[in-house]
BAFI-3210 file (N, C-alpha, C; in Angstrom, 3 decimals, decimal comma, padded with zeros to 6 digits):
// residues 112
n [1|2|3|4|5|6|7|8|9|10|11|12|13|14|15|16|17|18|19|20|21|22|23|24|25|26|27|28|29|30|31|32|33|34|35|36|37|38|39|40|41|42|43|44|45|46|47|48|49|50|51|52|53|54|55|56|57|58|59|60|61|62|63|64|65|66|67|68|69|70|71|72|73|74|75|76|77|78|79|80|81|82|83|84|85|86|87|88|89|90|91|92|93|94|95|96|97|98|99|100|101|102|103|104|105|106|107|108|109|110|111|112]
n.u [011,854|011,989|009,438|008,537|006,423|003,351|001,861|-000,506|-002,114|-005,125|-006,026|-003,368|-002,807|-002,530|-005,739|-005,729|-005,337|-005,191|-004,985|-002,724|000,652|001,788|004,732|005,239|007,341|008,175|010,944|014,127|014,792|017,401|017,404|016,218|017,024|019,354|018,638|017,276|019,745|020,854|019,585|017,414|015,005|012,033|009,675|006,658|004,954|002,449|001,869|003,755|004,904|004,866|006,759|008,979|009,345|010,170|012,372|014,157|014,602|015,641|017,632|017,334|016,720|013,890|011,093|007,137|004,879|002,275|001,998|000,550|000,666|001,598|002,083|004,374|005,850|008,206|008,376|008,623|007,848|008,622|007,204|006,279|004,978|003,107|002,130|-000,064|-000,958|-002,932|-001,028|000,117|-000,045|002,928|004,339|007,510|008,743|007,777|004,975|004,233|004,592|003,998|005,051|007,484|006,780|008,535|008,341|008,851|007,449|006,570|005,567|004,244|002,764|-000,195|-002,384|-006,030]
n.v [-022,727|-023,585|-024,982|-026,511|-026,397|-026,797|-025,217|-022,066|-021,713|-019,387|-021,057|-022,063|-020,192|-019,731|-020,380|-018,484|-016,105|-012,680|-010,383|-009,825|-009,722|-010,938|-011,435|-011,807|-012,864|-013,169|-015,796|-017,118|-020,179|-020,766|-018,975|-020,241|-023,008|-021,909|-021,250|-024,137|-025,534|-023,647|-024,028|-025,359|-027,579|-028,953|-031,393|-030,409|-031,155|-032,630|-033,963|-036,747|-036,829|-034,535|-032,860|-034,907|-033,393|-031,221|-031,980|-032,498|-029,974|-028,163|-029,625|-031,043|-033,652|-033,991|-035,283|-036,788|-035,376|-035,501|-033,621|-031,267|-027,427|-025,067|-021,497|-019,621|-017,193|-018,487|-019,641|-020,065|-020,222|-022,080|-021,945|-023,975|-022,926|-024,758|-024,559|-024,898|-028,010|-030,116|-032,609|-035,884|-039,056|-040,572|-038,404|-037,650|-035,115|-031,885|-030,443|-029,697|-026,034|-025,556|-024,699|-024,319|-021,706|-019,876|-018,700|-016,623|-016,973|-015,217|-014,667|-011,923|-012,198|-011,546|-011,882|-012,012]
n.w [-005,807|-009,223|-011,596|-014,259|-016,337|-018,688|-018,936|-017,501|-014,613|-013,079|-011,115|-009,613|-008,129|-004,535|-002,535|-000,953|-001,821|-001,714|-003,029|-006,365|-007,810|-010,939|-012,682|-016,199|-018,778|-021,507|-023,089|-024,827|-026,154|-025,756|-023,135|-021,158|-021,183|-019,952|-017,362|-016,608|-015,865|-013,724|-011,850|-009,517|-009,652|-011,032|-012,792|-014,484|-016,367|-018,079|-020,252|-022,001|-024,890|-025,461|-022,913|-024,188|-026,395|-025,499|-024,026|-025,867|-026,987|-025,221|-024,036|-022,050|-019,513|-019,457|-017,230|-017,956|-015,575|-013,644|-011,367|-009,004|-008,676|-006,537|-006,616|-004,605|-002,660|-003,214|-005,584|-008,545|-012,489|-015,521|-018,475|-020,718|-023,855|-026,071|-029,394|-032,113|-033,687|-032,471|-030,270|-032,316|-030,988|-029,473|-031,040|-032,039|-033,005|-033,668|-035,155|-038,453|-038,845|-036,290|-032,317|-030,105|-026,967|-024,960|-021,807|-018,720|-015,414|-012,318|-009,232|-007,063|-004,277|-002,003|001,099|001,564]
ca.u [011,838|011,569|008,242|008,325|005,424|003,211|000,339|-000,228|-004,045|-005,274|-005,898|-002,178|-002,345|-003,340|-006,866|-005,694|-005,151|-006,063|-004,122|-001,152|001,333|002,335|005,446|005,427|008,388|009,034|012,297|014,394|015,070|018,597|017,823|015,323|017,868|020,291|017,657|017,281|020,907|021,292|018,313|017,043|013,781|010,621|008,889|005,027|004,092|001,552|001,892|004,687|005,520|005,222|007,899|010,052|010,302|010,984|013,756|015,237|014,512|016,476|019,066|017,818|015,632|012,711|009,950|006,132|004,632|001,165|001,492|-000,320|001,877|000,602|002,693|004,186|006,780|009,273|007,646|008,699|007,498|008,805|005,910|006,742|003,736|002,891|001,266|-000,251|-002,469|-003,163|-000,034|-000,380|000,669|004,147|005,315|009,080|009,194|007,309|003,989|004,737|003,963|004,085|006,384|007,306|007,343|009,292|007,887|008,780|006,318|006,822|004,154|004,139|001,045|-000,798|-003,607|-006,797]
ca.v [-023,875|-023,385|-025,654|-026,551|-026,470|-027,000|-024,070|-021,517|-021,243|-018,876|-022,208|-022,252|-019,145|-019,965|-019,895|-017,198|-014,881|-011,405|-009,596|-009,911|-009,067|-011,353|-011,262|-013,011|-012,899|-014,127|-016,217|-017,364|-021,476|-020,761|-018,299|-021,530|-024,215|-022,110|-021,422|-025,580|-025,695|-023,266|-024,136|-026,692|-027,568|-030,223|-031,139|-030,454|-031,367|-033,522|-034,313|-037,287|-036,113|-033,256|-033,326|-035,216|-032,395|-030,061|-032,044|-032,197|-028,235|-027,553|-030,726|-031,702|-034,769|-033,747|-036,052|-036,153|-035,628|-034,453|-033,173|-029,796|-026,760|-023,755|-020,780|-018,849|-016,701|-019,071|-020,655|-019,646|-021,538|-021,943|-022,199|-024,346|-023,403|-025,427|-024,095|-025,487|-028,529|-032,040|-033,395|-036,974|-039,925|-040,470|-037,758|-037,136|-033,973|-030,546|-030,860|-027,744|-025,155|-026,104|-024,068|-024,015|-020,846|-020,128|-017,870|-017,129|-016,524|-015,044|-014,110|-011,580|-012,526|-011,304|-012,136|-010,865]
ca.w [-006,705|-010,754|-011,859|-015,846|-016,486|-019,762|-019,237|-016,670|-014,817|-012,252|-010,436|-009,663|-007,113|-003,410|-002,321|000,358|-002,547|-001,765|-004,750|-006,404|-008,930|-012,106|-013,697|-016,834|-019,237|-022,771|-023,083|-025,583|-025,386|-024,512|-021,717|-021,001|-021,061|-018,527|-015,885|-015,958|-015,282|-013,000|-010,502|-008,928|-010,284|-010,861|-014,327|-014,130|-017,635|-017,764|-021,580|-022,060|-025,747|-025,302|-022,130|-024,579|-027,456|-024,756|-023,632|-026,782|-027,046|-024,367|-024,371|-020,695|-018,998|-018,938|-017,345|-017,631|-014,272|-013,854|-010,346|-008,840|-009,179|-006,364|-006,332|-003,812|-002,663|-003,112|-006,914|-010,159|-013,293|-016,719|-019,201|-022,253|-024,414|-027,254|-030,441|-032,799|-033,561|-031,377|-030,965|-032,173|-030,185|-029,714|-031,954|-031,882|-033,955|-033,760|-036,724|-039,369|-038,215|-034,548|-032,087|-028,508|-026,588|-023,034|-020,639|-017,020|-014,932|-011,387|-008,671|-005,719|-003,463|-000,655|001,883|002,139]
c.u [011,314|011,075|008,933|007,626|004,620|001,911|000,648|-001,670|-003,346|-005,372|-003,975|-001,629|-003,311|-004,866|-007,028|-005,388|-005,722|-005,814|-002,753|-000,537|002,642|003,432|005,500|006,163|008,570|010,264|012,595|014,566|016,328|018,557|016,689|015,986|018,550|019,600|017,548|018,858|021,725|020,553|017,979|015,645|013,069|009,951|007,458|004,075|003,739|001,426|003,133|005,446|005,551|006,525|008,791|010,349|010,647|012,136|014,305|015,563|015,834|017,503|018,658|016,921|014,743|011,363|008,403|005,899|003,560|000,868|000,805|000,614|000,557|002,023|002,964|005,740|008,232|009,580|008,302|008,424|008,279|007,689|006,432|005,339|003,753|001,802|001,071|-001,685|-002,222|-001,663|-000,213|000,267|001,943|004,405|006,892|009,877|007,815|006,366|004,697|004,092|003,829|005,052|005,741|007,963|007,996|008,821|008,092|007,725|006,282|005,198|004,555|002,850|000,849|-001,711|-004,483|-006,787]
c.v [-023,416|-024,406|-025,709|-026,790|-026,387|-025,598|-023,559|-021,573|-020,582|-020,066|-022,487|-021,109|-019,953|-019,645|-018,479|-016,039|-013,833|-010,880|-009,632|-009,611|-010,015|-011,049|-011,746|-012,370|-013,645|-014,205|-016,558|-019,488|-021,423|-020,055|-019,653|-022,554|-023,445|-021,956|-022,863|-025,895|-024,735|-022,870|-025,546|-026,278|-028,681|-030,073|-031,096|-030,885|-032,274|-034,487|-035,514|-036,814|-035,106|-032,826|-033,857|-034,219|-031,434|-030,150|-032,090|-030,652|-028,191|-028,257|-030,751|-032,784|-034,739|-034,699|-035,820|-035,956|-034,476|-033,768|-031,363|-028,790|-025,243|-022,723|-020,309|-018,316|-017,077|-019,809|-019,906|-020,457|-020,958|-022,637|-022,656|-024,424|-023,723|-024,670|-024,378|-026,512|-029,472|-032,355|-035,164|-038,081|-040,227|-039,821|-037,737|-035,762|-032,506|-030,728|-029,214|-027,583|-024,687|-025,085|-023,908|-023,026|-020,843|-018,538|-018,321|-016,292|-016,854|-013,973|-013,201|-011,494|-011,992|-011,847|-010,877|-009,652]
c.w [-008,063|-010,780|-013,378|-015,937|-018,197|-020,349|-017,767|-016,025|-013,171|-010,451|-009,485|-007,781|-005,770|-003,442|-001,424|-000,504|-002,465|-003,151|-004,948|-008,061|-009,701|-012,889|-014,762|-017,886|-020,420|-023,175|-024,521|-025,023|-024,845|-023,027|-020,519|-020,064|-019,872|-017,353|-015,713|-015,512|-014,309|-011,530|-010,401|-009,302|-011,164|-012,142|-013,505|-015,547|-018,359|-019,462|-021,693|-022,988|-026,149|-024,471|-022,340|-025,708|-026,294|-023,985|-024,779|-027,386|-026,238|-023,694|-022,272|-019,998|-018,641|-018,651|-017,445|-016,531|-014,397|-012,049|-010,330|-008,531|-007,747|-006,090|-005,115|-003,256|-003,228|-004,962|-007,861|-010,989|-014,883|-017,342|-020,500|-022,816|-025,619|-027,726|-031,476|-033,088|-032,728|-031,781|-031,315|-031,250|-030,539|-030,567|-031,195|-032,160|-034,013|-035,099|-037,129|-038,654|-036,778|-034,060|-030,488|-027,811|-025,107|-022,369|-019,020|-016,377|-013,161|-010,787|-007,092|-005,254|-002,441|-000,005|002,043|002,922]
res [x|x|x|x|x|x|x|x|x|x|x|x|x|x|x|x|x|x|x|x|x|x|x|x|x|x|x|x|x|x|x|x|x|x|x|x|x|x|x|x|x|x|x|x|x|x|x|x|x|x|x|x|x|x|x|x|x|x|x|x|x|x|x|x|x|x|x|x|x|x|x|x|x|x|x|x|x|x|x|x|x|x|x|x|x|x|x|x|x|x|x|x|x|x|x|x|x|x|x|x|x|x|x|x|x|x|x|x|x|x|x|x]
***
């Protein structure tokens, strides 16, 4: 399952984590947009307008949804990170300066 997700935390990996090995990947928004259309895959980003410029980023329906995101063999996440300042309420539009990056971010895990 591909996650969209809005941030990444260590929080994210099982508690049964012995050690493991991070892929993480900076995208472009198109190589973005076709991973949402060519997977099946769950918004996680907990921000509303935020979750709406990133659907208009990447032209697809993206909802908020603040559920809990734990990796694992099966997980991949796309990381839409925002940069910049506070976004304000209901924005519609990216503040100057502002910019949203795409990272994938894949995990091989183990047990203690």
């Amino acid at each position: 399952m591909l996650y969209i997700v809005n941030a990444f935390s260590l929080q994210m990996l099982p508690p049964e984590t012995g050690r493991g090995l991070l892929t993480v990947e900076r995208i472009d928004s198109e190589e973005a947009s076709h991973l949402l259309t060519c997977r099946e895959w769950a918004s996680a980003i907990g921000h509303a307008d935020l979750a709406a410029l990133v659907s208009a980023d990447l032209e697809a329906d993206i909802k908020a949804s603040r559920q809990s995101v734990t990796l694992d063999h099966c997980t991949e996440l796309l990381v839409a990170q925002y940069r910049g300042p506070r976004l304000p309420e209901g924005t519609t539009q990216l503040p100057e300066g502002a910019t949203i990056e795409y990272w994938r971010v894949n995990a091989v895990l183990t047990r203690y």
